[in-house]
C-alpha positions as CSV (number, residue, x, y, z in Angstrom):
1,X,15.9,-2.3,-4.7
2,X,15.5,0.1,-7.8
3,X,15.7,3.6,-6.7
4,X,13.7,4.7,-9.4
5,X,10.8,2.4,-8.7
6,X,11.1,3.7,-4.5
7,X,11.3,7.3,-5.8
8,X,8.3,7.1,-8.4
9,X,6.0,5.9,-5.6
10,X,6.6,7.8,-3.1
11,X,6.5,11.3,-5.4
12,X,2.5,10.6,-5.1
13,X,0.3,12.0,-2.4
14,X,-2.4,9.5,-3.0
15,X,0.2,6.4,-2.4
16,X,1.7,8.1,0.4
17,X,-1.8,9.0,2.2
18,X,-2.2,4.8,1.1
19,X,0.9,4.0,2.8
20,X,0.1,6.0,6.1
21,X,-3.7,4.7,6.4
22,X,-1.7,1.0,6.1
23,X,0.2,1.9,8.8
24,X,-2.8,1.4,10.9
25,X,-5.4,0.0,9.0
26,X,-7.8,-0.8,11.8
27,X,-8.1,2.9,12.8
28,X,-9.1,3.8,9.3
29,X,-10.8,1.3,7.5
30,X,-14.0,-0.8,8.6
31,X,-14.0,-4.5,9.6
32,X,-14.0,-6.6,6.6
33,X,-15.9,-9.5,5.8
34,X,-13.2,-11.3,4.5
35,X,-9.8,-10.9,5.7
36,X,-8.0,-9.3,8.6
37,X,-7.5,-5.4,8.5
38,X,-3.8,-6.6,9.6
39,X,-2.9,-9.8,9.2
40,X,-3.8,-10.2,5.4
41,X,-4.5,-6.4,4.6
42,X,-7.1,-4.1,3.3
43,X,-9.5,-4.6,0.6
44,X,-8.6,-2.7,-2.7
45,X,-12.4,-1.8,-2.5
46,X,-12.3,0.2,0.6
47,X,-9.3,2.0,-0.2
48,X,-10.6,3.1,-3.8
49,X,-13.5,4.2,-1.8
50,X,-11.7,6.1,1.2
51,X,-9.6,7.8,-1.6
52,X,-12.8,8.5,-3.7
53,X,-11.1,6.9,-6.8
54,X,-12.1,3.7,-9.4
55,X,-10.8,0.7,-9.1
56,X,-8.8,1.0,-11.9
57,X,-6.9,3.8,-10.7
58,X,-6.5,2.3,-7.3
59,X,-5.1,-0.9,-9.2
60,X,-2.2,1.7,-10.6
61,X,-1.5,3.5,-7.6
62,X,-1.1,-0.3,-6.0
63,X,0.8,-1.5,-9.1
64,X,3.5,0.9,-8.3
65,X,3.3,0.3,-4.6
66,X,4.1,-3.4,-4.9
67,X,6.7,-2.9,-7.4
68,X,8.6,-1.0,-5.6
69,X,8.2,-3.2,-2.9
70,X,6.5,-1.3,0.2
71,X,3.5,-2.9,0.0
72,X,2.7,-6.7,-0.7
73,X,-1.3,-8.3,-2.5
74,X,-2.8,-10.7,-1.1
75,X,-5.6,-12.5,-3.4
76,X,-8.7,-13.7,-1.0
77,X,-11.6,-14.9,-3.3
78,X,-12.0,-12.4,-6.0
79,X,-10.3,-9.7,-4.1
80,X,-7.2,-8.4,-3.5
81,X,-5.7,-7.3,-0.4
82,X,-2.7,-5.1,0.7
83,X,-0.9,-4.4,3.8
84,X,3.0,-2.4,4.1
85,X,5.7,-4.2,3.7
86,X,7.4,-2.6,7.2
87,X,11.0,-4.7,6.5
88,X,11.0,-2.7,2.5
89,X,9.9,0.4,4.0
90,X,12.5,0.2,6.8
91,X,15.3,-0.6,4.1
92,X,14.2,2.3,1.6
93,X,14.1,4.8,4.7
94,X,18.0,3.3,5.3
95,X,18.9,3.5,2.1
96,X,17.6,7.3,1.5
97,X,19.2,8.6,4.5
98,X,22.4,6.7,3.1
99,X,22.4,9.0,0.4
100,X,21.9,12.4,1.9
């Protein structure tokens, strides 16, 4: 776990709104064609588009998201899902309140 990789991704308002819209992704994304909402994650392309952002700049919000290990991709065709990584997040929240 790098601290500096935890603490860069969270210091983001768009990843943590991300983060908390993953928490529950059936209540704030639409069904998807392919892939479950929670089993295998939500579509890059809907979360671009609820955050009003290109893909590009979704695929560096996400970027820093899986490297720090609270969220994980899943490749389905030509797309790329993401769901929370609930074990990492669990461990970071430990590991914070360790410190204080």
């Amino acid at each position: 776990m790098n601290p500096a990789d935890l603490f860069r991704a969270l210091a983001n308002e768009r990843r943590l709104q991300i983060l908390d819209w993953l928490k529950d992704p059936r209540a704030h994304f639409p069904p998807q064609v392919d892939g479950d909402l929670v089993e295998d994650g939500v579509c890059g392309v809907f979360i671009a588009e609820k955050l009003g952002i290109s893909q590009p700049t979704l695929s560096e919000h996400m970027k820093v998201l899986v490297r720090a290990g609270l969220v994980t991709p899943r490749r389905i065709k030509q797309w790329t899902f993401y769901r929370r990584n609930e074990e990492r997040i669990c461990a970071a929240k430990a590991a914070m309140l360790a410190e204080l």
